[in-house]
N, C-alpha and C positions, 0 to 999 in steps of 0.2 A: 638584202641589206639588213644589217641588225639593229636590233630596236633602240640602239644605244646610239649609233649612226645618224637614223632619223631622225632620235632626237637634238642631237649635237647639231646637224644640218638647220633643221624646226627654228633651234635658238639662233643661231647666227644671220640664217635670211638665205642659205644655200636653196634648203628649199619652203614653200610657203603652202600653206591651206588657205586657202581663200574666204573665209570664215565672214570677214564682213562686206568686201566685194559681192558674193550671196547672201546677203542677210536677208531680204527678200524671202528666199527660199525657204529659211528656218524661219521667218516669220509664221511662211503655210502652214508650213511642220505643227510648229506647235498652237497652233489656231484650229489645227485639225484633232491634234489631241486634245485640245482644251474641249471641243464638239462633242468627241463621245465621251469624254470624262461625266459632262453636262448633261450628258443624254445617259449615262446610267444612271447618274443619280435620281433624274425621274422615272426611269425606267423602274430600278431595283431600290431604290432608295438604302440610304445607310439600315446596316441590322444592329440598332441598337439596344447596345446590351442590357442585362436587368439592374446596372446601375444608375441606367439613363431614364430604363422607361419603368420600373416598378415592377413587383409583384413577385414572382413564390417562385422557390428555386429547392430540389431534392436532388440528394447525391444516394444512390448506393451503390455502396463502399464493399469489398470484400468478396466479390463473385467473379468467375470466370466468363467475359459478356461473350454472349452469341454471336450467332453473326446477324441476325434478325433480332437485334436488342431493339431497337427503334420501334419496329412494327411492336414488340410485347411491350413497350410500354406506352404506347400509346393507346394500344387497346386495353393495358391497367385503369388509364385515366376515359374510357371511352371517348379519344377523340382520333378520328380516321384521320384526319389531315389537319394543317397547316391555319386551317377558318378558327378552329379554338384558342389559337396564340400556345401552343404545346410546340417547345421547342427541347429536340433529342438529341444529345451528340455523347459519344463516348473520351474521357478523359485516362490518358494511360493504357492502362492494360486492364485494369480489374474497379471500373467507376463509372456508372451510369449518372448523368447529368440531365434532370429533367427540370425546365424551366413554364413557367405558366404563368397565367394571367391572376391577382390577386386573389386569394385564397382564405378566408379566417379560420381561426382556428380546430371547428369542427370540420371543414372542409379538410385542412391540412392532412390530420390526425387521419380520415379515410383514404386519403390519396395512398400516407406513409403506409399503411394496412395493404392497399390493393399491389404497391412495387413489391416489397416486399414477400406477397406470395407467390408474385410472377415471376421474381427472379428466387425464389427457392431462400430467402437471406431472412436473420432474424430480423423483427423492427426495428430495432437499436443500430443497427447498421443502414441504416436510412434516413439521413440528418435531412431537418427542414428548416428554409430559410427565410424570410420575407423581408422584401424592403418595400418601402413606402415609395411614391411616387414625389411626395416633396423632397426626398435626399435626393433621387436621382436632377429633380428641377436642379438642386442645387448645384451636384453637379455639373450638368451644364452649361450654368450659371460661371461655375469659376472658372470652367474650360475656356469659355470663348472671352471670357476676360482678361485670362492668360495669353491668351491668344492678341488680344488687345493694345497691351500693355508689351509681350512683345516684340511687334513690329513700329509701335512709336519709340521704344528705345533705341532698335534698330536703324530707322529712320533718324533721329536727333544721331544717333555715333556717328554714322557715317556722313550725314550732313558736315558735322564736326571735324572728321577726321582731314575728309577731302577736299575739306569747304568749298562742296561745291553741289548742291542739291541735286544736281540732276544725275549725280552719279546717286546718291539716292534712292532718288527717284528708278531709275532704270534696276538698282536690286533688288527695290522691292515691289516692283512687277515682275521680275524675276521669281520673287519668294511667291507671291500669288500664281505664279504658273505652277510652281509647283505643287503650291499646296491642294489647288484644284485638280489636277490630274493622278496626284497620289490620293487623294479620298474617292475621284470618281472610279480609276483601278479600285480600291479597295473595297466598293459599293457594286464592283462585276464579282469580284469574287465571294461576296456573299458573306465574308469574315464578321464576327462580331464586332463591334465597338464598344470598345472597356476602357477605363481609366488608363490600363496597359498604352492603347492605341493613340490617347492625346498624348501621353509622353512620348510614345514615337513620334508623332505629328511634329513637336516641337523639339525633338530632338533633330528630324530632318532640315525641319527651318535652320536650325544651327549647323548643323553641318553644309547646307547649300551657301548661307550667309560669310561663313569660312572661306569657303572656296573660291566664292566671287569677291570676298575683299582680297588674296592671292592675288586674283588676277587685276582688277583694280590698280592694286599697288605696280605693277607693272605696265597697266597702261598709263598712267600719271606722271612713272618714271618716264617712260620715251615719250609723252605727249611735251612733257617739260623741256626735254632736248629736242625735241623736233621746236617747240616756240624759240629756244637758245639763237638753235642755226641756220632753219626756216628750211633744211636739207629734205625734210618727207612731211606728208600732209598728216593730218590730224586722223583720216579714217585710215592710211599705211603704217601709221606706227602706233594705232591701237592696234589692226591686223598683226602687229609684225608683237605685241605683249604676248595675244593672244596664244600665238603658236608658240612663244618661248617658254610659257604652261603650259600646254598642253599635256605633255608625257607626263611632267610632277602631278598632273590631276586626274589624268589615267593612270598610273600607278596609285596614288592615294587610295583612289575610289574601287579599284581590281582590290587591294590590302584591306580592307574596310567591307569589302562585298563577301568576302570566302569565307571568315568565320560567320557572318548571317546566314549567308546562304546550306552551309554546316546545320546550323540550327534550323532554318525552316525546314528543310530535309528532314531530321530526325523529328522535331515536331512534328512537321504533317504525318508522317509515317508510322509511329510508334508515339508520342505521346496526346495527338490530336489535343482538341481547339483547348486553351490556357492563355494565359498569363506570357509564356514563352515562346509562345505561337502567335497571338498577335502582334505583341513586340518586335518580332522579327520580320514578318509579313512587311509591316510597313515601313521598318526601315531597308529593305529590298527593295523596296518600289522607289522611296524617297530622294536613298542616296542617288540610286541611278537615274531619277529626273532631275535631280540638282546637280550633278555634274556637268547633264546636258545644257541644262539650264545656265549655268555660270560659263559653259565656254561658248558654246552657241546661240545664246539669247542677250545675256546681259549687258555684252561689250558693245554687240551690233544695238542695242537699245540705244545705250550711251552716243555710240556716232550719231544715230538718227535725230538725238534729242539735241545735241549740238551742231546739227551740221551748220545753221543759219547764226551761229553766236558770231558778233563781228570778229572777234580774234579768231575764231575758226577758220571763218570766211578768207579773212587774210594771210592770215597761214599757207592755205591753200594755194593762193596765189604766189606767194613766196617759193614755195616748195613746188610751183609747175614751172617760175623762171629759174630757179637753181635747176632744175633738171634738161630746161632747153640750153641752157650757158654749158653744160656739162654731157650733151648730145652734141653741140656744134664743136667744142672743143674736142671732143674724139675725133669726128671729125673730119677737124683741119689739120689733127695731130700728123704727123709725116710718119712714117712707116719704121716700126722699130722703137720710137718715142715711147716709153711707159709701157711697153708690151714686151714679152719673153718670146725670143726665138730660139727653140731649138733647147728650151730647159734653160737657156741662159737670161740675164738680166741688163737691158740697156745699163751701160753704168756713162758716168761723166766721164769724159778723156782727163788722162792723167798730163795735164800741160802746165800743172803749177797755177791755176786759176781756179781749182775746184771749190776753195772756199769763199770766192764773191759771187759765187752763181746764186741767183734769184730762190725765191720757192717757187716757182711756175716750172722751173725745170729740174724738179727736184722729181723722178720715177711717179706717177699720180698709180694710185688702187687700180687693179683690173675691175672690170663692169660685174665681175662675180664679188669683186672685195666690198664697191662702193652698194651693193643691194642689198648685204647685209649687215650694215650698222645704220644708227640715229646721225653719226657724226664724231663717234668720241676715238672708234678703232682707230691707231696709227700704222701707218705702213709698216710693211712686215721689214725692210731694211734702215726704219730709220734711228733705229740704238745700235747702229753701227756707223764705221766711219770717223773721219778725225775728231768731230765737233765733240763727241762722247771721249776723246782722249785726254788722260790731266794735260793740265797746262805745263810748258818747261818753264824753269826757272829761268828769268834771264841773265846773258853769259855774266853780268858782271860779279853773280851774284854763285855763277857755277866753280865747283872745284876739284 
């Protein structure tokens, strides 16, 4: 079948993913990712970078790095391991990056002297950095206040939008799933945390929040028409939003994922850890939790947190006697009534009476037609037929 197929089927109700009938299931899912997300973070804790945590940063610049650059400069600074807060990594192709613990400036001044003869480079080619540990405070100061500031936005829009909290509510438990599972991935992988990395953070929030008011917007459409005609229950025509997004958010998120994934490829490989490598990192991780998240968390949130609201409740009701009224009437329908034999279609007998026949005997949806709409689909022969014909003039008025 082609993807294009599926998805035409998806939207119509031909066929379904079961998305909130299991919500349960994705509940697990992601309770379990939430686990070890939590668990690395104590585990390995965020590697925060020297704008967060302070202290002295040397670049040299202009040499051919080894392959055992790490080990030489770490025995420039005499420290064997990791206890000294000496952190090593190579930038590019020709840029040793050496970071450490606060340093003044006769300290500095001998560090610059000992890289510099290790890697063969004059001193000048060995820039030294220091930052304070109150910028970095500050830093994180305006990060998580960002941060802050927002998901209350977030929270009052869509309050606003959809007026109706709990849709809310359900995205932005959503946005905390994600945001917990993309830093606790990113605290496995060991990545630095730089200023770079909060603007990913918050860019993924915006792109997950995107993608769950998309789909939103389509539960609310068919929640609306299911209240109208009482046809399908509140948790089957959020299911039935769900799947008619699905492909637009799988294709979005595939278009959105290749050129990142483009970039962390060549970053990890050829320009190692930057600016353009943490950026990318986490929005890898982010968009692909938020996608998850807006199709298989937020919607099944949503029914859970309404299943007991009285219009829900009633709804429900509504929508299990329209389907026992429209089970008995199949039926007691007689053989041939509203069903195709043979490629062909019941029609009314042509006895000059076919325009005072009722609607009850007018061809009703096959059980494939009636499963896939809210109510709004008209039979596929009813813009045909006299009724659709102009009107004639009458004779006295013909000439």
């Amino acid at each position: 079948m082609k993807f294009s197929d599926l998805g035409n089927d998806l939207y119509t109700g031909k066929r379904s993913i079961p998305v909130v009938p299991k919500r349960r299931t994705f509940y697990i899912v992601s309770l379990v990712l939430m686990a070890i997300a939590v668990a690395g973070l104590g585990i390995n804790k965020l590697n925060l970078g020297l704008e967060f945590s302070g202290g002295s940063e040397f670049r040299v610049t202009g040499t051919s790095v080894p392959a055992d650059y790490e080990s030489m400069a770490r025995e420039a600074l005499g420290a064997a391991d990791d206890s000294q807060g000496v952190r090593v990594s190579k930038l590019g192709t020709g840029t040793v990056r050496v970071q450490t613990e606060r340093l003044d400036a006769a300290e500095s001044a001998e560090v610059q002297g000992q890289l510099a003869e290790t890697f063969s480079v004059p001193v000048g080619q060995v820039s030294a950095t220091f930052i304070g540990p109150s910028w970095g405070d500050s830093v994180t100061r305006q990060a998580l206040r960002a941060l802050v500031i927002f998901l209350l936005l977030v929270a009052a829009v869509l309050a606003i939008y959809f007026r109706n909290w709990k849709m809310a509510a359900a995205a932005l438990i959503a946005l905390a799933h994600d945001l917990v599972i993309t830093v606790g991935i990113y605290s496995f992988s060991n990545f630095e945390v730089s200023p770079a990395t909060m603007i990913g953070f918050l860019t993924v929030l915006g792109y997950s929040i995107y993608d769950t008011v998309v789909v939103f917007d389509k539960v609310r459409e068919n929640t609306n028409e299911a209240f109208a005609n009482g046809r399908m229950s509140f948790a089957k025509a959020a299911n039935l939003a769900v799947n008619q997004t699905l492909v637009r958010s799988i294709n979005t998120t595939a278009i959105g994922i290749l050129p990142i994934l483009a970039v962390l490829v060549v970053g990890a490989l050829f320009l190692g850890p930057g600016t353009l490598l943490d950026l990318a990192l986490v929005l890898f991780i982010g968009i692909l939790v938020g996608a998850y998240s807006s199709i298989f968390l937020a919607t099944p949130l949503l029914v859970s947190l309404r299943r007991k609201d009285a219009a829900v409740v009633e709804l429900d009701k509504r929508a299990a006697r329209s389907e026992a009224k429209r089970a008995k009437e199949r039926a007691a329908a007689p053989v041939g009534v509203g069903a195709t034999q043979g490629g062909g279609v019941a029609l009314a007998e042509a006895d000059g009476h076919a325009a005072n026949e009722s609607v009850d005997s007018v061809p009703r949806a096959t059980d494939e037609e009636s499963a896939t709409i809210t109510g709004r689909q008209v039979h596929k022969y009813a813009q045909s037929g006299p009724r659709n014909q102009p009107k004639r003039a009458p004779k006295s008025r013909r000439k």
